[in-house]
ROMI-461956 format. One record per atom (N, C-alpha, C, CB): residue number from 1; residue in one letter; atom name; x, y, z. Coordinates in steps of 0.05 Angstrom, whole numbers. Glycine has a CB too. Layout:
% residues N
NUM,A,CA,X,Y,Z
...
This chain:
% residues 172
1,X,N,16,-24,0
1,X,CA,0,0,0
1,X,C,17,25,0
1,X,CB,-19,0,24
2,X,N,44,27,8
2,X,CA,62,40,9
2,X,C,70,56,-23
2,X,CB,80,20,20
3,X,N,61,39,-41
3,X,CA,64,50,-66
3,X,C,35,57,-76
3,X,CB,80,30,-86
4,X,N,18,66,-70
4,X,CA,-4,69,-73
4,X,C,-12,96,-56
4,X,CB,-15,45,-70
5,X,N,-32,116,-68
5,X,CA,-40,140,-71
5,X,C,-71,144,-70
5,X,CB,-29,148,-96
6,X,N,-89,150,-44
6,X,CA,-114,144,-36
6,X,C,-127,170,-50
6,X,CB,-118,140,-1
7,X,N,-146,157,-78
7,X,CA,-153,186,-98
7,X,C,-186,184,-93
7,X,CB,-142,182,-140
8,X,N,-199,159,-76
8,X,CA,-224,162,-75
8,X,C,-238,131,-57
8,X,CB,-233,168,-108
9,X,N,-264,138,-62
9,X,CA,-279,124,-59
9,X,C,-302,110,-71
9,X,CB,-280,131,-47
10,X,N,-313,84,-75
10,X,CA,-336,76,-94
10,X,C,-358,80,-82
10,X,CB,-337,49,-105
11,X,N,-370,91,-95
11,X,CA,-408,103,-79
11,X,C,-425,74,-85
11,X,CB,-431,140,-105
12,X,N,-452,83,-90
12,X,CA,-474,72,-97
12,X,C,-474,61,-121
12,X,CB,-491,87,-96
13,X,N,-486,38,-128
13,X,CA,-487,30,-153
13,X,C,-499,45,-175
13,X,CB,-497,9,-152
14,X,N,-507,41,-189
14,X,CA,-518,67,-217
14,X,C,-534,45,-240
14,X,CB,-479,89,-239
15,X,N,-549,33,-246
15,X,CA,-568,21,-261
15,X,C,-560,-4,-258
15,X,CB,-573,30,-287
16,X,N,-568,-23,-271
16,X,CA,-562,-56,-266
16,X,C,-540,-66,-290
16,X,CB,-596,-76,-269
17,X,N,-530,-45,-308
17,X,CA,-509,-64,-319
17,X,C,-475,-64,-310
17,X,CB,-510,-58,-350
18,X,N,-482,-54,-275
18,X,CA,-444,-50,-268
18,X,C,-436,-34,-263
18,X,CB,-425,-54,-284
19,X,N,-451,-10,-260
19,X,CA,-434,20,-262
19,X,C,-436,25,-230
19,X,CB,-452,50,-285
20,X,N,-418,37,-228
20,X,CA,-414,47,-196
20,X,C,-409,81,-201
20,X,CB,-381,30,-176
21,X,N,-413,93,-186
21,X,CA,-411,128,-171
21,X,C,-383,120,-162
21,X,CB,-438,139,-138
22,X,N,-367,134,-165
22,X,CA,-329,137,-164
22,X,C,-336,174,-146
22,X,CB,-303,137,-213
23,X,N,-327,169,-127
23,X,CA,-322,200,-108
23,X,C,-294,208,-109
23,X,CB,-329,198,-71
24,X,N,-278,218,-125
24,X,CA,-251,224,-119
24,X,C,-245,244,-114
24,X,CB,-236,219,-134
25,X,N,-215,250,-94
25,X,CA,-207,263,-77
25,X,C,-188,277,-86
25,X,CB,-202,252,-59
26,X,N,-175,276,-116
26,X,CA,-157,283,-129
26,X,C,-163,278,-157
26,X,CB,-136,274,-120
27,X,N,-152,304,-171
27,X,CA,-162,309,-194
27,X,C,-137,287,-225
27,X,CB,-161,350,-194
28,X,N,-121,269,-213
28,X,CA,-108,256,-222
28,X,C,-119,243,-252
28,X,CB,-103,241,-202
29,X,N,-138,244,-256
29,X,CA,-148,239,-280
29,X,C,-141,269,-308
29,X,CB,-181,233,-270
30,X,N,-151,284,-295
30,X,CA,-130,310,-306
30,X,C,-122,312,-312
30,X,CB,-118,323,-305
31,X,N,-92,296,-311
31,X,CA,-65,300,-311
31,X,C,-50,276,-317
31,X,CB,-57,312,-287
32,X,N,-67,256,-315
32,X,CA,-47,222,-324
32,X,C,-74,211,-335
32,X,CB,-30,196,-290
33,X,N,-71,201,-365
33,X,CA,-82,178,-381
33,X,C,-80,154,-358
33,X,CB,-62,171,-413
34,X,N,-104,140,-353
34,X,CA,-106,118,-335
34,X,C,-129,94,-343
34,X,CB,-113,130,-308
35,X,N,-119,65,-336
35,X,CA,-133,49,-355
35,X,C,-147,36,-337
35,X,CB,-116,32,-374
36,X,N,-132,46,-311
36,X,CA,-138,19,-282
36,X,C,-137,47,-262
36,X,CB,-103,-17,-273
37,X,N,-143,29,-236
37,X,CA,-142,37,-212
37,X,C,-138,16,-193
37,X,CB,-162,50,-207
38,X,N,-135,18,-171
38,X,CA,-132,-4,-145
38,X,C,-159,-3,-134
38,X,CB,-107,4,-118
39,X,N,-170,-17,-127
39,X,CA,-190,-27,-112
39,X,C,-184,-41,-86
39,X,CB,-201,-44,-128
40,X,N,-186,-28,-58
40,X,CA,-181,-36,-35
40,X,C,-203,-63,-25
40,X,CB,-183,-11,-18
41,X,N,-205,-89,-30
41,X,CA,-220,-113,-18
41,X,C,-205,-133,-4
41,X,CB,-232,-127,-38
42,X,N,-222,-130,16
42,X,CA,-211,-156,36
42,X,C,-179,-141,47
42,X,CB,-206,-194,11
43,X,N,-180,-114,43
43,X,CA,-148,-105,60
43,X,C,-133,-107,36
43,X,CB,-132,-128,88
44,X,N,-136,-118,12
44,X,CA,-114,-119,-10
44,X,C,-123,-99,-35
44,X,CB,-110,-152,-21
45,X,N,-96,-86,-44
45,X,CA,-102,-67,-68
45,X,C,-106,-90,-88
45,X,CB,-78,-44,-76
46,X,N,-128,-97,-104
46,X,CA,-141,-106,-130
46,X,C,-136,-90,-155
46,X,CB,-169,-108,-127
47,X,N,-132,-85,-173
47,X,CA,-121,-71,-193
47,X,C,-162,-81,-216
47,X,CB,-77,-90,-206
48,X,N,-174,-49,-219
48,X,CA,-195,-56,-232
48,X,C,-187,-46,-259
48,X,CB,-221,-46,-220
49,X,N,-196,-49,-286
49,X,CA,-196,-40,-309
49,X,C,-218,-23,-317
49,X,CB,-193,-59,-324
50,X,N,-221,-2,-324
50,X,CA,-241,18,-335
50,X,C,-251,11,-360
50,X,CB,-229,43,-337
51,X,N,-274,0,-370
51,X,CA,-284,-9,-398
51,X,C,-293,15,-407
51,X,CB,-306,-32,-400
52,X,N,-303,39,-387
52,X,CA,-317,64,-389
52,X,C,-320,72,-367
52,X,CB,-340,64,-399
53,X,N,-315,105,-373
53,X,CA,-325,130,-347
53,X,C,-334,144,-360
53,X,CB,-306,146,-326
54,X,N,-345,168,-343
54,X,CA,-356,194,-351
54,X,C,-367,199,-327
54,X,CB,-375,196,-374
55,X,N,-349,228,-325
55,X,CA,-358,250,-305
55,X,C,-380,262,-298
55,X,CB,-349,268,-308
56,X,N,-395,259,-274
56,X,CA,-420,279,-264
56,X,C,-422,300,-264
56,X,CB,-428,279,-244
57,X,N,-387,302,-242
57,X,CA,-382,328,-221
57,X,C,-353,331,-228
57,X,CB,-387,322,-185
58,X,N,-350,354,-211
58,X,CA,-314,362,-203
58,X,C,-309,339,-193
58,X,CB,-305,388,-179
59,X,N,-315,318,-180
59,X,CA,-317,294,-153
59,X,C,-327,272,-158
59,X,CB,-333,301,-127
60,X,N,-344,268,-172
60,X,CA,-356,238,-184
60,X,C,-359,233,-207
60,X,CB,-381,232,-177
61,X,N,-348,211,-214
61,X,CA,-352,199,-248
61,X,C,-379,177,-240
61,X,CB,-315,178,-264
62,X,N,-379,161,-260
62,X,CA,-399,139,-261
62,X,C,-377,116,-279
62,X,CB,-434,149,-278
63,X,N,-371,104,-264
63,X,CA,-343,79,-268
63,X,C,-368,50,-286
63,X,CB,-325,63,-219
64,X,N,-351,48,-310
64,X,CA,-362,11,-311
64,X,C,-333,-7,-312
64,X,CB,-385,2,-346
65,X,N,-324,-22,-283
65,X,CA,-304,-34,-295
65,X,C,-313,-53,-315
65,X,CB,-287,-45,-277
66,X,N,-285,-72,-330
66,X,CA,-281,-92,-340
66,X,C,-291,-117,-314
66,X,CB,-252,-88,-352
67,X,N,-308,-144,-328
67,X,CA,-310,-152,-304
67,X,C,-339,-162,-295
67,X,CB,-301,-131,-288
68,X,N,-350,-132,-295
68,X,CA,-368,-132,-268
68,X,C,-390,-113,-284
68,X,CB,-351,-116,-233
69,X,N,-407,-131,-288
69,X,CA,-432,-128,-313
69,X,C,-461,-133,-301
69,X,CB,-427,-153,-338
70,X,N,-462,-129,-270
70,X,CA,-490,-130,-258
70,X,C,-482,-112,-242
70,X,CB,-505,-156,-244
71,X,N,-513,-107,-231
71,X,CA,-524,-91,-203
71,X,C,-504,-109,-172
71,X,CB,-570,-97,-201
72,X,N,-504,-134,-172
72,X,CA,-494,-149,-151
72,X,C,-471,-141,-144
72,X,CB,-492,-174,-155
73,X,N,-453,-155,-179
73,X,CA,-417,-152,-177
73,X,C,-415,-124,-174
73,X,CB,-397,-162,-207
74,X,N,-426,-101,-176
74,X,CA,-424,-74,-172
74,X,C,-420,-57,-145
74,X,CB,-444,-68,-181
75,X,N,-445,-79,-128
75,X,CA,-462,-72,-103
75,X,C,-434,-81,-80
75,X,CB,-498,-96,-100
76,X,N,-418,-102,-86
76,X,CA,-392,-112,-73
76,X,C,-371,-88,-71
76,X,CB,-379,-137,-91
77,X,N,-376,-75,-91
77,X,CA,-344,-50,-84
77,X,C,-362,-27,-69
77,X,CB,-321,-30,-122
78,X,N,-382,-23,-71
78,X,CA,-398,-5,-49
78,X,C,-378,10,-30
78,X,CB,-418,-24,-29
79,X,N,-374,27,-20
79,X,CA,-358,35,-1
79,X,C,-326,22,-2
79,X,CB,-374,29,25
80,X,N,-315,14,-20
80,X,CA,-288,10,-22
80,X,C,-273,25,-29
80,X,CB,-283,-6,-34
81,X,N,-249,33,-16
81,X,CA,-228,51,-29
81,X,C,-212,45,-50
81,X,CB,-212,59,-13
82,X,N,-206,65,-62
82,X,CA,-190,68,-91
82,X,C,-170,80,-85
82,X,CB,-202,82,-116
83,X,N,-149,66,-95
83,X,CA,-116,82,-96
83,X,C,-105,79,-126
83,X,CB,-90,63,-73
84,X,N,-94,91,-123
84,X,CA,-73,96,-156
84,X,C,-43,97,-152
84,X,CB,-78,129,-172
85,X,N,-29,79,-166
85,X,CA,8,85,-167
85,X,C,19,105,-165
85,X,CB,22,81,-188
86,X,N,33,105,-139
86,X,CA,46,121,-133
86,X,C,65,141,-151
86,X,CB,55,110,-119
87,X,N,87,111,-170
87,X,CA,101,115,-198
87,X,C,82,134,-221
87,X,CB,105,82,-211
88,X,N,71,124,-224
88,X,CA,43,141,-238
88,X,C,35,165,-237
88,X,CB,20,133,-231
89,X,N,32,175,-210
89,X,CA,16,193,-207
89,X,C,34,224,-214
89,X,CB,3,188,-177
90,X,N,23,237,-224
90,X,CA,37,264,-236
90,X,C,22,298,-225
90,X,CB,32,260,-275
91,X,N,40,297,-211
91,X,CA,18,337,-202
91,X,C,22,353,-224
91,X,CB,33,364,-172
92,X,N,32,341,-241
92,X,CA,33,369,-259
92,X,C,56,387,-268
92,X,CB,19,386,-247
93,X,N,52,403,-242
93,X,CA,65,425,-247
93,X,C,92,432,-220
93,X,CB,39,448,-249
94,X,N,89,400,-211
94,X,CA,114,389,-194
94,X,C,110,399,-171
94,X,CB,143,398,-203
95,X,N,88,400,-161
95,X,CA,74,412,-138
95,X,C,66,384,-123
95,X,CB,47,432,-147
96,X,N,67,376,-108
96,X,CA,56,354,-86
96,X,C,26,364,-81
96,X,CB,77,353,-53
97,X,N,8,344,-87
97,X,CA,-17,344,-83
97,X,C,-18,339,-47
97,X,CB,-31,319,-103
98,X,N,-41,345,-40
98,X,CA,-49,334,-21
98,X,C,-48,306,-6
98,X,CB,-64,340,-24
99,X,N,-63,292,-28
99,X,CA,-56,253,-25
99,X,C,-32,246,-37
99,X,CB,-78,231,-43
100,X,N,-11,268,-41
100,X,CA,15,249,-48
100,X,C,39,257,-18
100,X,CB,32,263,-87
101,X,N,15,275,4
101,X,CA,28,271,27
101,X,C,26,254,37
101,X,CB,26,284,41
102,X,N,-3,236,36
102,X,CA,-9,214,52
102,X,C,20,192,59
102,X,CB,-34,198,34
103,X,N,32,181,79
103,X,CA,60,165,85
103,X,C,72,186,84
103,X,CB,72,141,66
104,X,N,76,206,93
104,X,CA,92,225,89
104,X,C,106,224,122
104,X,CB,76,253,76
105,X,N,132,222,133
105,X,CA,135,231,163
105,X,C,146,257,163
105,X,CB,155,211,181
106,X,N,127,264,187
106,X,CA,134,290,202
106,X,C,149,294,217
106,X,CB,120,299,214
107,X,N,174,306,221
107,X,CA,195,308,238
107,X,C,195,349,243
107,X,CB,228,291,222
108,X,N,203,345,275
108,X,CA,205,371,280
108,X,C,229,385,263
108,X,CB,207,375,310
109,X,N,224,413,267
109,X,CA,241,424,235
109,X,C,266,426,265
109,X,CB,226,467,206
110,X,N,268,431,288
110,X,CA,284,428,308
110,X,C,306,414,309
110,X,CB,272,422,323
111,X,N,293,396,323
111,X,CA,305,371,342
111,X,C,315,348,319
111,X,CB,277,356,365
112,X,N,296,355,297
112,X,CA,300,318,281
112,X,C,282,298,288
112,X,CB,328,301,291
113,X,N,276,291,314
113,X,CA,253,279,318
113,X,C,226,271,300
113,X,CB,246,291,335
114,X,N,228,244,303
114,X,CA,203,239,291
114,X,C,175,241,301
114,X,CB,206,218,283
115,X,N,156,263,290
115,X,CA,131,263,308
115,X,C,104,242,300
115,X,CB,121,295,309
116,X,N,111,231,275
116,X,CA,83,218,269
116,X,C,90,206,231
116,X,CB,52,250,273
117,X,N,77,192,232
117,X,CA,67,182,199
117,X,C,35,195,196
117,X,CB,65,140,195
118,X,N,39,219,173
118,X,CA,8,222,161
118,X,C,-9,200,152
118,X,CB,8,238,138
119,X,N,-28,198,157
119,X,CA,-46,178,155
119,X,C,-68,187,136
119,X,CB,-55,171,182
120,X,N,-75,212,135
120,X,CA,-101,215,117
120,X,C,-96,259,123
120,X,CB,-141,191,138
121,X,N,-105,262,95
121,X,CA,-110,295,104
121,X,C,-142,304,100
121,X,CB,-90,318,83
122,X,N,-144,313,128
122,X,CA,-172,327,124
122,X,C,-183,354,128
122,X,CB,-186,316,137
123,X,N,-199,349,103
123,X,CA,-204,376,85
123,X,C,-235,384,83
123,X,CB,-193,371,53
124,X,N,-243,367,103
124,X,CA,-276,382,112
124,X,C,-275,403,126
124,X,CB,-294,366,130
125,X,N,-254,417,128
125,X,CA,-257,450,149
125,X,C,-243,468,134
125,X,CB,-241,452,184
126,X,N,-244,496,139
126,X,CA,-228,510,119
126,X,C,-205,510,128
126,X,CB,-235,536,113
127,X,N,-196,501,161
127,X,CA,-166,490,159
127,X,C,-152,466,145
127,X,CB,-160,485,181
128,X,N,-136,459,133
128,X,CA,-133,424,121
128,X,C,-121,424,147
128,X,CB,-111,412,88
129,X,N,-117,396,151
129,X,CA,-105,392,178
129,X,C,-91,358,169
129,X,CB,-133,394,207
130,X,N,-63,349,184
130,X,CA,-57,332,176
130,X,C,-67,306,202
130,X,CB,-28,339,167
131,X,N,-80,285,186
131,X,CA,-82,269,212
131,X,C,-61,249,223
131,X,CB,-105,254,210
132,X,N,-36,248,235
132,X,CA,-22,234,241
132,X,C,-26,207,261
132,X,CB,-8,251,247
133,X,N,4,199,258
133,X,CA,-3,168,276
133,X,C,22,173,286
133,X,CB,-9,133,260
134,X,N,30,181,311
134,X,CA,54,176,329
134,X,C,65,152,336
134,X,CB,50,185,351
135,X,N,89,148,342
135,X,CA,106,125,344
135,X,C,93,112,362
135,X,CB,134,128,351
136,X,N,82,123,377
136,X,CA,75,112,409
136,X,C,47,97,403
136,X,CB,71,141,436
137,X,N,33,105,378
137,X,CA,8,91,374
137,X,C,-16,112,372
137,X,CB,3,71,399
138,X,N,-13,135,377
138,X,CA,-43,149,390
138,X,C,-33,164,357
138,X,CB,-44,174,433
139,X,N,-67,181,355
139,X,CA,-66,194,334
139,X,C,-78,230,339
139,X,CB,-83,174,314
140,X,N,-70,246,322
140,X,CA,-67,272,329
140,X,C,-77,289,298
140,X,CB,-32,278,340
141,X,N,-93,308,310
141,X,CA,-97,325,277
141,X,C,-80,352,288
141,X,CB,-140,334,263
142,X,N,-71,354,266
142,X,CA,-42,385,268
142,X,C,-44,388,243
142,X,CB,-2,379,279
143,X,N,-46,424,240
143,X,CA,-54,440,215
143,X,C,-29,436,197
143,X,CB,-60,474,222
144,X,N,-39,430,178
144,X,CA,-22,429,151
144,X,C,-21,458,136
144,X,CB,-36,407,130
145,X,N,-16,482,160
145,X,CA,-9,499,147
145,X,C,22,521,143
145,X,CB,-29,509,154
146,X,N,23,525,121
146,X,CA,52,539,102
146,X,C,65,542,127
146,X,CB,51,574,80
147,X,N,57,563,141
147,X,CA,84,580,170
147,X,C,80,552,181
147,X,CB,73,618,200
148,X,N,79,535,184
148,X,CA,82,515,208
148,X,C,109,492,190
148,X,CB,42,497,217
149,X,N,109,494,167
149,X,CA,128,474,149
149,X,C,145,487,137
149,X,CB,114,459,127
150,X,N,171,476,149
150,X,CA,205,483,145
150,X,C,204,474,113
150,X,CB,232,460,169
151,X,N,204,448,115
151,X,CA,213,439,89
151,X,C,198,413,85
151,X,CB,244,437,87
152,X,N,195,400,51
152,X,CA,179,379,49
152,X,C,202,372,31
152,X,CB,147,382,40
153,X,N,216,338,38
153,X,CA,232,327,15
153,X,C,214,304,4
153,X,CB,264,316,24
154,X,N,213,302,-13
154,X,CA,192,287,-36
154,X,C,209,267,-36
154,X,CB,185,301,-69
155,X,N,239,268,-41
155,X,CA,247,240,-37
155,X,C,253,218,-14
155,X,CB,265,240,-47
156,X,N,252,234,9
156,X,CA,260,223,32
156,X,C,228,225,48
156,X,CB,288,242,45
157,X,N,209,232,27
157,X,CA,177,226,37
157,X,C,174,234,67
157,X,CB,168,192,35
158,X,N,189,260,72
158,X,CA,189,273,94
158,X,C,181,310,98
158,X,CB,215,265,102
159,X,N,164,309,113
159,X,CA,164,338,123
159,X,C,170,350,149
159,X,CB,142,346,119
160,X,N,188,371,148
160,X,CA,194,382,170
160,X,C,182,404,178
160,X,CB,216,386,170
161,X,N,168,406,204
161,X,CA,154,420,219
161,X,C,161,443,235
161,X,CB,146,406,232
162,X,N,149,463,248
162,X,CA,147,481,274
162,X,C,127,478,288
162,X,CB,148,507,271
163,X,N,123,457,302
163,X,CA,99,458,310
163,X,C,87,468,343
163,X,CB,94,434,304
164,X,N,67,482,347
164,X,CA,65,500,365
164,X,C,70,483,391
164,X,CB,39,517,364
165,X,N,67,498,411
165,X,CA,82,476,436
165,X,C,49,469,445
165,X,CB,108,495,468
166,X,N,48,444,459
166,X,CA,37,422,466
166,X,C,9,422,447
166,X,CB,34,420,499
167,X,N,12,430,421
167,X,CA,-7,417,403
167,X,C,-10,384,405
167,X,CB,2,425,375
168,X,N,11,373,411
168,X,CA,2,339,414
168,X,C,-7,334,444
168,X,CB,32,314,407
169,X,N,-5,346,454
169,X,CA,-21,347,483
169,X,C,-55,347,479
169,X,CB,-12,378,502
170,X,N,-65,357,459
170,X,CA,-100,367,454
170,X,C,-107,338,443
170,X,CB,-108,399,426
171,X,N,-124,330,459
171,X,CA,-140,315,451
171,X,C,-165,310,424
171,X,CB,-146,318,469
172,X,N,-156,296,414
172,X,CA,-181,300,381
172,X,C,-212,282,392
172,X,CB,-163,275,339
């Protein structure tokens, strides 16, 4: 999963020949020709094939994989997550997306210390905020914002922080 890039989720089914509602979280279609996607079942990335899409929204297509040609085989990816190759995935304009922070570790821009592995960014508030997972096990949301980040190395899949004092003290 380490090489893999969380761009969405499968909604509701959509008429009886297979089609599913696709919610994505990144505009990666945009910007990379794509034939497949990963399909998260049973804990394992599944690799699906696209026979056909077409867009609703900014956020939802209507997916028919290869495959899966009823309402049933459809009704099974219901609420499953979708990831895309890491190798693959292209911002463009050499900018790090949002979900290409996801595995990203946070270390204080200080000490060196490691404070957490990002786990997911969330972007339901007009703060983004990063949700981390500390060494120790417990998990923490801390703003993913510019003055708070020293530096981000893309190859060493690390970001360095300032982060305010006992922000990991607050309870989520």
């Amino acid at each position: 999963m380490d090489d893999l890039i969380h761009i969405g989720r499968i909604g509701k089914t959509h008429g009886v020949k297979g089609e599913v509602s696709f919610h994505f979280t990144d505009d990666v279609f945009d910007r990379v020709d794509a034939d497949f996607v990963f399909i998260e079942t049973d804990g394992l990335p599944v690799p699906f094939f696209f026979e056909e899409y077409r867009f609703r929204s900014e956020e939802t297509a209507l997916v028919k994989f290869a495959g899966i040609d009823d309402a049933t085989r459809a009704a099974e990816l219901t609420g499953c997550e979708v990831f895309f190759p890491r190798d693959m995935f292209d911002s463009g304009d050499g900018e790090l997306t949002w979900a290409e922070l996801v595995g990203f570790t946070i270390t204080d821009a200080d000490s060196g210390e490691t404070i957490g592995e990002v786990r997911a960014i969330d972007l339901s508030t007009i703060n983004t905020l990063f949700d981390i997972l500390t060494p120790d096990g417990t998990s923490h949301l801390i703003p993913a914002n510019d003055d708070l980040v020293e530096d981000i190395d893309r190859n060493k899949r690390t970001i360095a922080m300032h982060l305010p004092e006992g922000i990991l003290n607050i309870e989520n």
